[in-house]
mmCIF file as Biopython writes it, N, C-alpha, C and O atoms, coordinates in Angstrom:
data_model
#
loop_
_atom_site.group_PDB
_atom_site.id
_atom_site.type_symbol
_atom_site.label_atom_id
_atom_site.label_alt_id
_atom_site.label_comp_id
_atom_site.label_asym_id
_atom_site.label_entity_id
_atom_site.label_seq_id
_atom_site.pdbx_PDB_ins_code
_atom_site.Cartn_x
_atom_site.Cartn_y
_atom_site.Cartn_z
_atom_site.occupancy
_atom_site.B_iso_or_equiv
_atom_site.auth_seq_id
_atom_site.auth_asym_id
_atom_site.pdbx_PDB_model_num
ATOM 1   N N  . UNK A ? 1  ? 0.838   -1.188  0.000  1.0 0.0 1  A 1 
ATOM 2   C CA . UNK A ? 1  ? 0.000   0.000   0.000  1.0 0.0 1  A 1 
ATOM 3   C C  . UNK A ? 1  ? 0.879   1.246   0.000  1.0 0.0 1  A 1 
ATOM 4   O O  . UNK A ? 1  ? 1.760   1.328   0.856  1.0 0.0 1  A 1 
ATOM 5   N N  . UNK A ? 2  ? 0.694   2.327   -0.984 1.0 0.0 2  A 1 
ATOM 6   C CA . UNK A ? 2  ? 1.501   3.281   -1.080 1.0 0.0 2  A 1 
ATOM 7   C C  . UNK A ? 2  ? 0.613   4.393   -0.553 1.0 0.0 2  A 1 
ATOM 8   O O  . UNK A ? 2  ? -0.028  5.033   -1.386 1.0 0.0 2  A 1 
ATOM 9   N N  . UNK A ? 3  ? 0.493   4.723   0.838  1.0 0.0 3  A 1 
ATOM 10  C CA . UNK A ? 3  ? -0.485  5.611   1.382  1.0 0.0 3  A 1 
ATOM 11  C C  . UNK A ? 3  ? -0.340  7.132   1.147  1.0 0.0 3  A 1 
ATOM 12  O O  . UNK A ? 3  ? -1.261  7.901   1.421  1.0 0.0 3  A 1 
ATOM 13  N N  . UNK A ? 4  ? 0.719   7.507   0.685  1.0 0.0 4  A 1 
ATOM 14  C CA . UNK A ? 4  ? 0.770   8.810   0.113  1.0 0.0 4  A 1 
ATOM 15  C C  . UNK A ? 4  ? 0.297   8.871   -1.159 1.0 0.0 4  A 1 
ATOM 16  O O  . UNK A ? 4  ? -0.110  9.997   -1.446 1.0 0.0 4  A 1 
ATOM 17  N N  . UNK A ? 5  ? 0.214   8.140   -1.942 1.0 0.0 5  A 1 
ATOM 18  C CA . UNK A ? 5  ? -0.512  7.900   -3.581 1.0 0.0 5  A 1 
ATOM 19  C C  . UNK A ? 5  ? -2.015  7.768   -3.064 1.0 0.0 5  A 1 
ATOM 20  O O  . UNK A ? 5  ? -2.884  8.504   -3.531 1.0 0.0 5  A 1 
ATOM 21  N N  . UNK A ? 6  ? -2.313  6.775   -2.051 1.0 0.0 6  A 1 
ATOM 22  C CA . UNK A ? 6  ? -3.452  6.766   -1.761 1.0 0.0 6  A 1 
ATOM 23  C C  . UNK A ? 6  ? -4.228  8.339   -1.079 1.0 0.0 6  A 1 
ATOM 24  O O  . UNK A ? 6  ? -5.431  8.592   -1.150 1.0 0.0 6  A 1 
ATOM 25  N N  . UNK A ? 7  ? -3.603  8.864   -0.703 1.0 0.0 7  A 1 
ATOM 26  C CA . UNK A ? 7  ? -4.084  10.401  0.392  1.0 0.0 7  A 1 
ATOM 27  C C  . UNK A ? 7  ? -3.825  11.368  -0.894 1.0 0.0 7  A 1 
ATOM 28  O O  . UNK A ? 7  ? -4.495  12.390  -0.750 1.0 0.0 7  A 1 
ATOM 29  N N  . UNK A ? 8  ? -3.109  11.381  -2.046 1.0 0.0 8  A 1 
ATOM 30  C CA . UNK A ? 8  ? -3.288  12.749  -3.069 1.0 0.0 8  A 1 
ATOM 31  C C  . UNK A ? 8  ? -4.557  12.258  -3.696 1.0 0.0 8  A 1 
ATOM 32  O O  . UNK A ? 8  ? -5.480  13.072  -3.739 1.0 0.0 8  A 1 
ATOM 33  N N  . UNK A ? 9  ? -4.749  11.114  -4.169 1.0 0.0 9  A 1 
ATOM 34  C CA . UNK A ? 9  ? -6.389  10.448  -4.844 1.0 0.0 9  A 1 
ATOM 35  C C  . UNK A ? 9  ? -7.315  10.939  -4.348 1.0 0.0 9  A 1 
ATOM 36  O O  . UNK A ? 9  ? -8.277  11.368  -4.984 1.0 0.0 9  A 1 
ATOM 37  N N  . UNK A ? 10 ? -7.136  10.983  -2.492 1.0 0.0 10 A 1 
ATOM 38  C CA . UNK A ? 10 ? -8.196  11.012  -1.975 1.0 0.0 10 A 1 
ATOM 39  C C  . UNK A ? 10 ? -8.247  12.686  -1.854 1.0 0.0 10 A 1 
ATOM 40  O O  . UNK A ? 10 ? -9.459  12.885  -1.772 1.0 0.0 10 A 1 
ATOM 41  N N  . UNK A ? 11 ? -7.585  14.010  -1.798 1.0 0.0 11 A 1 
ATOM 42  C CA . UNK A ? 11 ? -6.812  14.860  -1.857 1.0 0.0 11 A 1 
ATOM 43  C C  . UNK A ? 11 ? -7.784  15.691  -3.338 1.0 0.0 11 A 1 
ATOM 44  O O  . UNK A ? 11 ? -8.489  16.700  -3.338 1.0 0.0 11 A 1 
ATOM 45  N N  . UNK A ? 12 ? -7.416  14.748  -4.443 1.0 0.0 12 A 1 
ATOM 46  C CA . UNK A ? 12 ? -7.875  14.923  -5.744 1.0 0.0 12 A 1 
ATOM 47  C C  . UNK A ? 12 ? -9.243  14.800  -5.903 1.0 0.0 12 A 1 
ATOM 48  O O  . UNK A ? 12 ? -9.823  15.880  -6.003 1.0 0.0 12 A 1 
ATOM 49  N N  . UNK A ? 13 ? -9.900  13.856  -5.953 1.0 0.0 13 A 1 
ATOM 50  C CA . UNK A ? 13 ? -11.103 13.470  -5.535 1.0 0.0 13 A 1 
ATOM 51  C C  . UNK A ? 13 ? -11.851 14.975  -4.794 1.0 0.0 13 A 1 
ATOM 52  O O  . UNK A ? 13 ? -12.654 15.488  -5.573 1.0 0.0 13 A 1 
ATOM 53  N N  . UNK A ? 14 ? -11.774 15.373  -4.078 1.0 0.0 14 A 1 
ATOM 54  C CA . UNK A ? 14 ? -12.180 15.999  -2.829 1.0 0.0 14 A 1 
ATOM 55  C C  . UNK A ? 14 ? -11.990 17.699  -3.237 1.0 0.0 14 A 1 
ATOM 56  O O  . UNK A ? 14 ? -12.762 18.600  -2.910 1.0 0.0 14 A 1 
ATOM 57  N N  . UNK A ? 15 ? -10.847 17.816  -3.968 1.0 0.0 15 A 1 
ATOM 58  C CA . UNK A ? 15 ? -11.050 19.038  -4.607 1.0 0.0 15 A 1 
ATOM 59  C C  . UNK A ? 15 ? -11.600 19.393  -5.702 1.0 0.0 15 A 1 
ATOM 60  O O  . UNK A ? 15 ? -11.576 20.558  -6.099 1.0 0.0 15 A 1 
ATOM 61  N N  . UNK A ? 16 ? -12.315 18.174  -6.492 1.0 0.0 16 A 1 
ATOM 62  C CA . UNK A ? 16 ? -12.927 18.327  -7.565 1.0 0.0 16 A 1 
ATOM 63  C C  . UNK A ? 16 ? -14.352 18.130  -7.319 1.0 0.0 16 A 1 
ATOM 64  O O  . UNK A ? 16 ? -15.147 18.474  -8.193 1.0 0.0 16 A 1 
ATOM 65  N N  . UNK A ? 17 ? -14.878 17.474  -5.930 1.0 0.0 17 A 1 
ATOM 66  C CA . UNK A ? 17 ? -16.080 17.529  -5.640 1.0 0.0 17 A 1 
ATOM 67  C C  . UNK A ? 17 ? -16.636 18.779  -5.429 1.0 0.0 17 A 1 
ATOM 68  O O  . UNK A ? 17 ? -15.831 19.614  -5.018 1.0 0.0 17 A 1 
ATOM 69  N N  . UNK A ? 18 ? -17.924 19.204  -5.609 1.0 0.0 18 A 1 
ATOM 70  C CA . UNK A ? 18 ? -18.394 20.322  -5.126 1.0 0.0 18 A 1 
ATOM 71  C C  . UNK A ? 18 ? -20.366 19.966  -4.652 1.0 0.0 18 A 1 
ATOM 72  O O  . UNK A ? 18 ? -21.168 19.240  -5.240 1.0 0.0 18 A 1 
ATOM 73  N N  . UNK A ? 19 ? -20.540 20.746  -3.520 1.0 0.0 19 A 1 
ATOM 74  C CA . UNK A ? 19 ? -21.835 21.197  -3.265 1.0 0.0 19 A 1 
ATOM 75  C C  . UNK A ? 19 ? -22.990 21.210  -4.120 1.0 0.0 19 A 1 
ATOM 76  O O  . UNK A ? 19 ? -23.199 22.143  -4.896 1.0 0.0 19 A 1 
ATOM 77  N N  . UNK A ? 20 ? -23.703 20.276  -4.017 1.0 0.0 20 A 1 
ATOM 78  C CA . UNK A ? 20 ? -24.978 20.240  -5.282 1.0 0.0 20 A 1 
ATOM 79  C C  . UNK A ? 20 ? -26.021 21.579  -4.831 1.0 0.0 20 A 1 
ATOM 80  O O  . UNK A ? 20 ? -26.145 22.067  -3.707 1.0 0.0 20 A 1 
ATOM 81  N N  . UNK A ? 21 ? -26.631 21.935  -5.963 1.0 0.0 21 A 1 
ATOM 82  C CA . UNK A ? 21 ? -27.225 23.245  -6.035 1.0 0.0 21 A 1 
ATOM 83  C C  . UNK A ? 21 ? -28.387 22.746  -5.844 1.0 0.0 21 A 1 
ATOM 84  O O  . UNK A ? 21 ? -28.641 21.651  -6.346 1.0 0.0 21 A 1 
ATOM 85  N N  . UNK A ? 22 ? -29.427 23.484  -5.023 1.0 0.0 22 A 1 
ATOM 86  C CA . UNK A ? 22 ? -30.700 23.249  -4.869 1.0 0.0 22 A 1 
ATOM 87  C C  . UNK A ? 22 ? -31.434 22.507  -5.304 1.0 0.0 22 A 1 
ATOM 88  O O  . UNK A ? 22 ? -32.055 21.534  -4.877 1.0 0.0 22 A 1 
ATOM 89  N N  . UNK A ? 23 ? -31.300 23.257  -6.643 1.0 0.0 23 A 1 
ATOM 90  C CA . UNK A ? 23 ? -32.459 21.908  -7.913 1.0 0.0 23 A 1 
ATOM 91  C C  . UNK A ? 23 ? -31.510 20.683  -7.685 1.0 0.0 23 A 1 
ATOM 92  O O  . UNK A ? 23 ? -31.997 19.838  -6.934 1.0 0.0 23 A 1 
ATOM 93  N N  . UNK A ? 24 ? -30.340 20.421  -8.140 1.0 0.0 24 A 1 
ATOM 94  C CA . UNK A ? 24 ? -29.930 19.144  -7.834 1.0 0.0 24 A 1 
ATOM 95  C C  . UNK A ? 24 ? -29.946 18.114  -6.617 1.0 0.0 24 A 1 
ATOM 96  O O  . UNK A ? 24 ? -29.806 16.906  -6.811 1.0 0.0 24 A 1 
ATOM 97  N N  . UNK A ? 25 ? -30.128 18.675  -5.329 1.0 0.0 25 A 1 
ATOM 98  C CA . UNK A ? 25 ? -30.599 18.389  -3.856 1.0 0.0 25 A 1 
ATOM 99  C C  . UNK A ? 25 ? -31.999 18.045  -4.279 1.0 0.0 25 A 1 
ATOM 100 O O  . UNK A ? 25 ? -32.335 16.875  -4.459 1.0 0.0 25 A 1 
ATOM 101 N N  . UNK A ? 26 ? -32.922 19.191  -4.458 1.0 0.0 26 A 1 
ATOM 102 C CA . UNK A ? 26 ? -34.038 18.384  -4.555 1.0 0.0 26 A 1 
ATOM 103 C C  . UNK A ? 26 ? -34.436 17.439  -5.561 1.0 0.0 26 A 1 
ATOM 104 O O  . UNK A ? 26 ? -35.405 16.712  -5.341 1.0 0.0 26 A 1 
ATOM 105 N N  . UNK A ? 27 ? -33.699 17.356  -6.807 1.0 0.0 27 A 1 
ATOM 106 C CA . UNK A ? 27 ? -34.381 16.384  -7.603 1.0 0.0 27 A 1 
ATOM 107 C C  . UNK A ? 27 ? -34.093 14.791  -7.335 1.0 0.0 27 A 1 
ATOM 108 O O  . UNK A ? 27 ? -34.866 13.874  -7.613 1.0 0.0 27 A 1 
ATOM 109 N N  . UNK A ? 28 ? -32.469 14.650  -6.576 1.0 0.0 28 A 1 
ATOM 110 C CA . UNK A ? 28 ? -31.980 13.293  -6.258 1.0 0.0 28 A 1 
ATOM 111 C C  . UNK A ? 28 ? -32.730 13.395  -4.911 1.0 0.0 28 A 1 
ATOM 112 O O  . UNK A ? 28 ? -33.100 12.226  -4.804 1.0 0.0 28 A 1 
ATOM 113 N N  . UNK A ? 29 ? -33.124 13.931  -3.983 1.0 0.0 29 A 1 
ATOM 114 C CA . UNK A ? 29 ? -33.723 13.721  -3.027 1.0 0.0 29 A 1 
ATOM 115 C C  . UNK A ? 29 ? -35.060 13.366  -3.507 1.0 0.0 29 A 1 
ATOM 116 O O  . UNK A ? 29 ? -35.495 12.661  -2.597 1.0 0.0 29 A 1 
ATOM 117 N N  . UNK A ? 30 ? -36.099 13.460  -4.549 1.0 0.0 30 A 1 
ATOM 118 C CA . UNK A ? 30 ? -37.400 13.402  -5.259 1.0 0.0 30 A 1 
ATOM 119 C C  . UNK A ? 30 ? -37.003 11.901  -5.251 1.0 0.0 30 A 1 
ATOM 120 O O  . UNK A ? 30 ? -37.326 11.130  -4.347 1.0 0.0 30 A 1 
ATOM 121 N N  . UNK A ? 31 ? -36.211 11.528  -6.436 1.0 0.0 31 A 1 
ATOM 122 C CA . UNK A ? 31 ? -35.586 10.290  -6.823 1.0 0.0 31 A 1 
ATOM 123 C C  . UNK A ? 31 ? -35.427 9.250   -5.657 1.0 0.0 31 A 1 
ATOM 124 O O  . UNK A ? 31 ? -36.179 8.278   -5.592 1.0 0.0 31 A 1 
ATOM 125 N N  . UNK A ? 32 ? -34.546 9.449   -4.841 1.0 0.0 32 A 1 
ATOM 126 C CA . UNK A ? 32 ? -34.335 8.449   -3.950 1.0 0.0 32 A 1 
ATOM 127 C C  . UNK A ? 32 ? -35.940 7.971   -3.361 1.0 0.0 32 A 1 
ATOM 128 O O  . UNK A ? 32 ? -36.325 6.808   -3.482 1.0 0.0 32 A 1 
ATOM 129 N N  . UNK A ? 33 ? -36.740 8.994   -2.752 1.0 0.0 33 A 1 
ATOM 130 C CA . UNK A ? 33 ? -37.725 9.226   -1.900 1.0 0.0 33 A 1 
ATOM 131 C C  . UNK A ? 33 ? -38.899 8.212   -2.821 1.0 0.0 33 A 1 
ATOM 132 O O  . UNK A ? 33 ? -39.444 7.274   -2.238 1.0 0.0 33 A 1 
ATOM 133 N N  . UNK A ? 34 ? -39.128 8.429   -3.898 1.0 0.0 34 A 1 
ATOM 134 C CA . UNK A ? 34 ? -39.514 7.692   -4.939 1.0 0.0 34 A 1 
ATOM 135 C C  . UNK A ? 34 ? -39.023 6.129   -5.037 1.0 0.0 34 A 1 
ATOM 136 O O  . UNK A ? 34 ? -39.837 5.225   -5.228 1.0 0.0 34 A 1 
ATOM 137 N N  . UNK A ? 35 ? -37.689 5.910   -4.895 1.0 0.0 35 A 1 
ATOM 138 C CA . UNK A ? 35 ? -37.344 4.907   -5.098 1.0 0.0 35 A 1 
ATOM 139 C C  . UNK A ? 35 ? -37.654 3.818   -3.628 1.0 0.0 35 A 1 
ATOM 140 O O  . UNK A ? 35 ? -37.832 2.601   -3.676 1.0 0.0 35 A 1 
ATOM 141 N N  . UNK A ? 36 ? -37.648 4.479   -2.690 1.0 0.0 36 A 1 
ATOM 142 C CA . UNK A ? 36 ? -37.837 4.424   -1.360 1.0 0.0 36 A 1 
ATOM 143 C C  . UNK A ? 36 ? -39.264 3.675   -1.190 1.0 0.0 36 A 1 
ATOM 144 O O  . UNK A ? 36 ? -39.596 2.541   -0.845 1.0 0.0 36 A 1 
ATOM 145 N N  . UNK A ? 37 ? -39.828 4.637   -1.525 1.0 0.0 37 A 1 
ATOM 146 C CA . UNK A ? 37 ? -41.657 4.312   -1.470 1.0 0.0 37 A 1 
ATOM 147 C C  . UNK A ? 37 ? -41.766 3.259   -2.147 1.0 0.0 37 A 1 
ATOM 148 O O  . UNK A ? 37 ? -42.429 2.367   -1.618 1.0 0.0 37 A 1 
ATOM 149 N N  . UNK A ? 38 ? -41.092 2.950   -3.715 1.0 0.0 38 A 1 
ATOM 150 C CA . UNK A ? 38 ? -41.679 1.700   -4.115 1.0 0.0 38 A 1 
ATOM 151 C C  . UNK A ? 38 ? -40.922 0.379   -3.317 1.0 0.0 38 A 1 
ATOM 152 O O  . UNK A ? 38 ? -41.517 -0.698  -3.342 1.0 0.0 38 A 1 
ATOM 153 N N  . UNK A ? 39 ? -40.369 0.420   -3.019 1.0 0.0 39 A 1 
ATOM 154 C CA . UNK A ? 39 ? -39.564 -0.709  -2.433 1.0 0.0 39 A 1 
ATOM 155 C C  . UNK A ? 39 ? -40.676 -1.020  -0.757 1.0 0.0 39 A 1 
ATOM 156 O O  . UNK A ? 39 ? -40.791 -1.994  -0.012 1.0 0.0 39 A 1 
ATOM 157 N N  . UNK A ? 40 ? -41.213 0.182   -0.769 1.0 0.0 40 A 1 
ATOM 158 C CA . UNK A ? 40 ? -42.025 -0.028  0.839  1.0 0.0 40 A 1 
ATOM 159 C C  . UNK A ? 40 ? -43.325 -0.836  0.547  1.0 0.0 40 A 1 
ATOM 160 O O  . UNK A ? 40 ? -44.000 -1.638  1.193  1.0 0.0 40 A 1 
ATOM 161 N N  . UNK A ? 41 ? -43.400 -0.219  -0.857 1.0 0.0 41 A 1 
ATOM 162 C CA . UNK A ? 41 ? -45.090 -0.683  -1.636 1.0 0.0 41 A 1 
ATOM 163 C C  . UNK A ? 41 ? -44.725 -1.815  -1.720 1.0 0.0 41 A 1 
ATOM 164 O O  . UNK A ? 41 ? -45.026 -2.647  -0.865 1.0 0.0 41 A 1 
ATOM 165 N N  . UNK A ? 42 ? -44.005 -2.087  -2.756 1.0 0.0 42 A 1 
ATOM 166 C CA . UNK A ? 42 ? -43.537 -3.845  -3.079 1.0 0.0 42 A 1 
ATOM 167 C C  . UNK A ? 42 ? -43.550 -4.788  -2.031 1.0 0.0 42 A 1 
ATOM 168 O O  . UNK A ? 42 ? -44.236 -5.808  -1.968 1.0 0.0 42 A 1 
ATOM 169 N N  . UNK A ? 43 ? -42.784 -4.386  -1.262 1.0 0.0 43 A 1 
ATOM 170 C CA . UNK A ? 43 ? -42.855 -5.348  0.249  1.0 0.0 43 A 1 
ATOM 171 C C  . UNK A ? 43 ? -44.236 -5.630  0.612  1.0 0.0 43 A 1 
ATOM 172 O O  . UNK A ? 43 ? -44.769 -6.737  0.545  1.0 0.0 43 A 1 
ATOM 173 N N  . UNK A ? 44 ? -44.888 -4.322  1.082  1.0 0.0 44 A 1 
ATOM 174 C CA . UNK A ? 44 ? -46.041 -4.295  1.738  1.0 0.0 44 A 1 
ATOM 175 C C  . UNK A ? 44 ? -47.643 -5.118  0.535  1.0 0.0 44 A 1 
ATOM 176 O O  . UNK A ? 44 ? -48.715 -5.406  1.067  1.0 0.0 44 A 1 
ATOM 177 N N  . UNK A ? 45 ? -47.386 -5.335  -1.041 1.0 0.0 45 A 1 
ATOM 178 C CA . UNK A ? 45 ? -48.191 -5.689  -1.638 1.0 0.0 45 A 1 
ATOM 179 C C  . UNK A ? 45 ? -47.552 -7.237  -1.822 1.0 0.0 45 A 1 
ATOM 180 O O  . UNK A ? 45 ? -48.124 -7.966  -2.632 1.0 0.0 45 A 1 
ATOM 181 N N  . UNK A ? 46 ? -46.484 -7.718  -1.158 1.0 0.0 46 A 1 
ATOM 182 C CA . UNK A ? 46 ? -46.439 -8.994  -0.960 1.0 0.0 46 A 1 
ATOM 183 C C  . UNK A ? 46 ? -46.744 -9.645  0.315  1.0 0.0 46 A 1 
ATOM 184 O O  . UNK A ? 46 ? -47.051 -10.833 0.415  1.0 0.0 46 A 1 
ATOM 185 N N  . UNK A ? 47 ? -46.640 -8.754  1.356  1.0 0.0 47 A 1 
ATOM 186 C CA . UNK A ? 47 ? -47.519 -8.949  2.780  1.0 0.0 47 A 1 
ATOM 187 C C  . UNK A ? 47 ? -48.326 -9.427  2.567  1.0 0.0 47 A 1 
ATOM 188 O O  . UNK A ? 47 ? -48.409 -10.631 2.808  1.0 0.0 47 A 1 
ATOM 189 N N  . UNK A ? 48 ? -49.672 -8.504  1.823  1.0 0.0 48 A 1 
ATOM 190 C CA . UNK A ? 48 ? -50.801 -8.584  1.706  1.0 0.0 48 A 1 
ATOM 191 C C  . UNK A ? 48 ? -50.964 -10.021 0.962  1.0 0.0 48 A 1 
ATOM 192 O O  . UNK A ? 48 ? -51.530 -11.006 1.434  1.0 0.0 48 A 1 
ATOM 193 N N  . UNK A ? 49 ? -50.544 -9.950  0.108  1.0 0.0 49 A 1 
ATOM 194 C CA . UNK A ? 49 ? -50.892 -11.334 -0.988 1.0 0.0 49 A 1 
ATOM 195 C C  . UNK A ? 49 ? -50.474 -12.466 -0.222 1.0 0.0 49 A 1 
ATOM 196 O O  . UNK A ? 49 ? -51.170 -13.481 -0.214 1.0 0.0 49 A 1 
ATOM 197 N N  . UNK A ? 50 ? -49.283 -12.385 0.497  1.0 0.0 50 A 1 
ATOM 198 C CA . UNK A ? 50 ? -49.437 -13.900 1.428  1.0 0.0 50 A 1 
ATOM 199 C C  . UNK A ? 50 ? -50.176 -13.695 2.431  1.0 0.0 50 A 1 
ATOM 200 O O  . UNK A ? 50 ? -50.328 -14.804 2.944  1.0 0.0 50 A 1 
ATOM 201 N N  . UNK A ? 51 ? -50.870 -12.742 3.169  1.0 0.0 51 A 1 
ATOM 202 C CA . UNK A ? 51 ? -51.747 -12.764 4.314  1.0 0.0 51 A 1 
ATOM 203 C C  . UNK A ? 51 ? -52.901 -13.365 3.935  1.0 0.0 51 A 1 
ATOM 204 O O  . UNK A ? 51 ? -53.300 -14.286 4.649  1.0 0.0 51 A 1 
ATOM 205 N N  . UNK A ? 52 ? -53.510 -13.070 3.010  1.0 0.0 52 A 1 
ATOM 206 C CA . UNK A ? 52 ? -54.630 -13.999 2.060  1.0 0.0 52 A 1 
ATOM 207 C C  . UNK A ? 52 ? -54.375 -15.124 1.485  1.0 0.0 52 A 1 
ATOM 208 O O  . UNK A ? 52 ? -55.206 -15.754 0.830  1.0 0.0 52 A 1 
ATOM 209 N N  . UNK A ? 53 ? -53.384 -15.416 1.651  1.0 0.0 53 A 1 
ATOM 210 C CA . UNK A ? 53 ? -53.697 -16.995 0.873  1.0 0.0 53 A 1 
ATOM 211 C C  . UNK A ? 53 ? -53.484 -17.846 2.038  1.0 0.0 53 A 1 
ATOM 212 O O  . UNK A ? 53 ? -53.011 -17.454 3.104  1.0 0.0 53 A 1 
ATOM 213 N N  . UNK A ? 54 ? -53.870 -19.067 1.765  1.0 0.0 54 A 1 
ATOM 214 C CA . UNK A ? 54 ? -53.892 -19.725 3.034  1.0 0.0 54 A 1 
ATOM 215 C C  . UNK A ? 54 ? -52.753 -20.747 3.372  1.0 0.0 54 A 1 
ATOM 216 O O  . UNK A ? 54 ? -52.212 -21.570 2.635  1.0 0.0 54 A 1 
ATOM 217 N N  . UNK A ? 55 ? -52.544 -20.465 4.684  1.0 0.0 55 A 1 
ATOM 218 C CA . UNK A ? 55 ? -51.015 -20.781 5.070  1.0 0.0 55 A 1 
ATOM 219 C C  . UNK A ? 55 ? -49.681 -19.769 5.006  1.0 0.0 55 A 1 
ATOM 220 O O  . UNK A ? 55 ? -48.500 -20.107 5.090  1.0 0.0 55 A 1 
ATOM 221 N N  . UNK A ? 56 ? -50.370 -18.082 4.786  1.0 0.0 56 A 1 
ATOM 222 C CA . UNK A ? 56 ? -49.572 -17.565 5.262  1.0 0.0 56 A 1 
ATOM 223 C C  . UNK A ? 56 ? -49.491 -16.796 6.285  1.0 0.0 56 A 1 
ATOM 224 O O  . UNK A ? 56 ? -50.241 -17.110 7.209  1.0 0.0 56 A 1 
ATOM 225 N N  . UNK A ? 57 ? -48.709 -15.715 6.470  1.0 0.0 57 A 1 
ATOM 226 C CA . UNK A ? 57 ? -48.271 -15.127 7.881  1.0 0.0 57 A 1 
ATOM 227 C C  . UNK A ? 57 ? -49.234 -15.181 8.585  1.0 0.0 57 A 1 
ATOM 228 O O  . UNK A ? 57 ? -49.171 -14.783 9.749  1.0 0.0 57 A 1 
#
């Protein structure tokens, strides 16, 4: 491991990142939140479908 090669990457990296601008905050925050919900739905509309059939939860 060459940890000084590794710390300018990380160095580099870090000065080329910058602060997302509003619209960009809110639209990946829209996105995730979206992506979020269906994954809650999905779960929760397979709950349901084995709670009704018989022999489940």
């Amino acid at each position: 491991m060459d940890v000084k090669y590794d710390l300018n990457s990380y160095v580099r990296v870090l000065k080329l990142a910058s602060t997302p601008s509003w619209q960009e905050f809110s639209q990946i925050s829209k996105i995730a939140g979206a992506g979020i919900f269906l994954v809650g739905l999905l779960g929760f509309t397979i709950f349901a479908v084995m709670s009704f059939l018989p022999g489940g939860v």
